[in-house]
C-alpha positions in Angstrom: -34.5 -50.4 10.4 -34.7 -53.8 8.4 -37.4 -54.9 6.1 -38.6 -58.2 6.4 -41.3 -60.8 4.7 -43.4 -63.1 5.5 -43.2 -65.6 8.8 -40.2 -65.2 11.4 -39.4 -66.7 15.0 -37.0 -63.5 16.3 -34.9 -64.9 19.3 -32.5 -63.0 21.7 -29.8 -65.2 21.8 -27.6 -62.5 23.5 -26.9 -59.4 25.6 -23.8 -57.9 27.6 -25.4 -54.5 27.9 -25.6 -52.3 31.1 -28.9 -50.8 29.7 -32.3 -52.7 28.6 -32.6 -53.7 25.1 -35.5 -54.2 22.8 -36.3 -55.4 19.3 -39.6 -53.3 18.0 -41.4 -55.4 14.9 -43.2 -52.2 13.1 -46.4 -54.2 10.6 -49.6 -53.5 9.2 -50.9 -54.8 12.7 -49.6 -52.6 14.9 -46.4 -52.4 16.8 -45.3 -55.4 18.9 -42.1 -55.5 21.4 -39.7 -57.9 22.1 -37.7 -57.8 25.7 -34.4 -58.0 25.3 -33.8 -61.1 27.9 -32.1 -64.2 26.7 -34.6 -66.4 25.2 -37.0 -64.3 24.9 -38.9 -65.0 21.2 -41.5 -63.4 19.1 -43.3 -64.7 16.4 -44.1 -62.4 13.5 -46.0 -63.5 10.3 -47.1 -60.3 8.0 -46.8 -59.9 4.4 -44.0 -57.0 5.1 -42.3 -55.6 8.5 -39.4 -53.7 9.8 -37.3 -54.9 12.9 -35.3 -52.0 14.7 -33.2 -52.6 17.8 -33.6 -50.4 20.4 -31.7 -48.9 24.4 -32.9 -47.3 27.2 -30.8 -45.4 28.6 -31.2 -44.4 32.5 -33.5 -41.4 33.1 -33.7 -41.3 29.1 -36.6 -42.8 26.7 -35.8 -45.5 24.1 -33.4 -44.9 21.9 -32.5 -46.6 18.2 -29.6 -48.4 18.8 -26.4 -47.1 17.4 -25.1 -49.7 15.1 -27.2 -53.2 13.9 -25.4 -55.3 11.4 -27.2 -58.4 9.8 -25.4 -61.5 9.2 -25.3 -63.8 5.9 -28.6 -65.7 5.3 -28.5 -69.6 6.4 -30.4 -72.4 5.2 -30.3 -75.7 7.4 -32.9 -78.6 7.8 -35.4 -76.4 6.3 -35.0 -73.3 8.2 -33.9 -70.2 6.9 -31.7 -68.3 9.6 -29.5 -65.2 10.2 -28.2 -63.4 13.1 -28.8 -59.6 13.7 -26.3 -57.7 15.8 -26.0 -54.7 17.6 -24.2 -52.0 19.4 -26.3 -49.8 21.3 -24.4 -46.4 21.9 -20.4 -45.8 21.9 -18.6 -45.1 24.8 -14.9 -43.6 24.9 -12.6 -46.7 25.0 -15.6 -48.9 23.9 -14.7 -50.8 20.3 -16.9 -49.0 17.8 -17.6 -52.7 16.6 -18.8 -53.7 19.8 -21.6 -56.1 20.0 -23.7 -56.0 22.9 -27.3 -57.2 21.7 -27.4 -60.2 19.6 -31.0 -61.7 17.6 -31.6 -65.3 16.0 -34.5 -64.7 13.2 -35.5 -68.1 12.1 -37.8 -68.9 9.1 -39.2 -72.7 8.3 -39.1 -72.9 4.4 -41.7 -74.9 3.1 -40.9 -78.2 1.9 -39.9 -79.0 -1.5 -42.2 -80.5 -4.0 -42.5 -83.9 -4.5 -43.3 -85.3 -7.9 -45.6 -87.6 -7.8 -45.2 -91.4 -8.0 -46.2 -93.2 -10.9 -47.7 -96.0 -12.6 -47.9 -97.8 -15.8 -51.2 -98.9 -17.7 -52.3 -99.2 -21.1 -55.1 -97.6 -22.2 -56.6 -100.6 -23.9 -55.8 -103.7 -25.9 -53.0 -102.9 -28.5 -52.0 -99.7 -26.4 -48.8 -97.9 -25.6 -48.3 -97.8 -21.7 -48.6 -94.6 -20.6 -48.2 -93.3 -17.2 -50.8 -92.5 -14.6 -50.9 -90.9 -11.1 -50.4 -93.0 -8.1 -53.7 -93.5 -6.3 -53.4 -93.9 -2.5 -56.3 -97.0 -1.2 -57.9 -96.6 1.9 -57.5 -99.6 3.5 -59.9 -101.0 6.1 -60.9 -104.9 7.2 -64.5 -104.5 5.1 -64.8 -105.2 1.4 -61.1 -107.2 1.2 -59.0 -104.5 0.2 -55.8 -103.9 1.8 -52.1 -104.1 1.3 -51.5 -106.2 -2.3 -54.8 -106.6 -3.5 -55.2 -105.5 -6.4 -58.4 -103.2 -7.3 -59.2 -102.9 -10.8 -58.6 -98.9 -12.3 -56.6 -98.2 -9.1 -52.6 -99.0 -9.3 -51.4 -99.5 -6.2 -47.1 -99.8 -6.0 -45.9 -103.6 -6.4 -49.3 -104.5 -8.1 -49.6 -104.9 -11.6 -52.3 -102.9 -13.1 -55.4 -105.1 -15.2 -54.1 -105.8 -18.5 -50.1 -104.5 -17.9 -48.1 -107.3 -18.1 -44.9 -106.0 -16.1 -41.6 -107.9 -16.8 -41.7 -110.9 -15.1 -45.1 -110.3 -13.4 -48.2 -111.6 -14.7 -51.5 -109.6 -15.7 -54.4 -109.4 -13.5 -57.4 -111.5 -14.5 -60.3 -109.5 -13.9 -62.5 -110.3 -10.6 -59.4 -112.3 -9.3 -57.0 -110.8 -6.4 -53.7 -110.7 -6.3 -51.9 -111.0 -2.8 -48.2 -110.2 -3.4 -46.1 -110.3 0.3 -44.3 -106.8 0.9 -41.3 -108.8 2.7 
């Protein structure tokens, strides 16, 4: 039995067995199966859950499968994966490392922070430039604001903020509008 956390897509990805196979997510919500038909996915998203792999033998009841071995842990694109596989009883002449059922568990990380875009303004005349938060501008055909205007207390990327005179760019003068071209 493996412990897992938090949110999983469980995929059977693979099975050469003569006998049905199952995956059985145990949680604080009950007990859910999975068939063990190619394709076949479950969706699990609990704090903390176990995953066993189970066989059903003919004229038998399920059965814990003999052997599961997890594989390494895989990040890609921003999903976690790993591959569980299993062997579900040994047969004379079988390989004891036989792998007969074979799960995909795939977990979506979520994304990585993004620091936040900045400005520079002074806080008044005489003032050392210090740096604010990017505002985002709603931008609509009423009241003239839109892409490269600017709007006094608001700075808005590639236009100058009132009274910050950036190199080579000059200050805003209060109730005028700048239109700068993006292109």
């Amino acid at each position: 039995m493996l412990r897992f956390h938090g949110a999983w897509r469980i995929t059977v990805i693979g099975r050469s067995a003569d006998f049905d196979q199952r995956a059985v997510v145990r949680g604080a919500y009950g007990l859910r199966m999975l068939a063990g038909r190619v394709g076949a996915t479950l969706e699990v998203d609990e704090e903390s859950w176990t995953l066993s792999l189970e066989h059903h033998l003919w004229g038998r009841s399920w059965q814990p499968n003999l052997r599961t071995t997890p594989g390494p842990v895989t990040e890609r694109d921003g999903v976690r994966s790993q591959l569980l596989t299993s062997n579900d009883c040994h047969w004379p002449g079988k390989p004891l490392d036989y792998v007969n059922f074979v799960l995909r568990l795939d977990q979506a990380l979520a994304p990585a922070a993004v620091p936040a875009a900045t400005s520079v303004r002074a806080a008044g005349p005489g003032a050392a430039p210090i740096a604010a938060p990017v505002q985002a501008v709603r931008t609509s055909s009423s009241g003239g604001v839109g892409p490269g205007v600017a709007v006094p207390g608001v700075a808005v990327p590639g236009v100058p903020v009132e009274g910050v005179s950036v190199e080579g760019v000059p200050a805003v003068v209060p109730g005028r509008a700048v239109r700068r071209s993006a292109w």
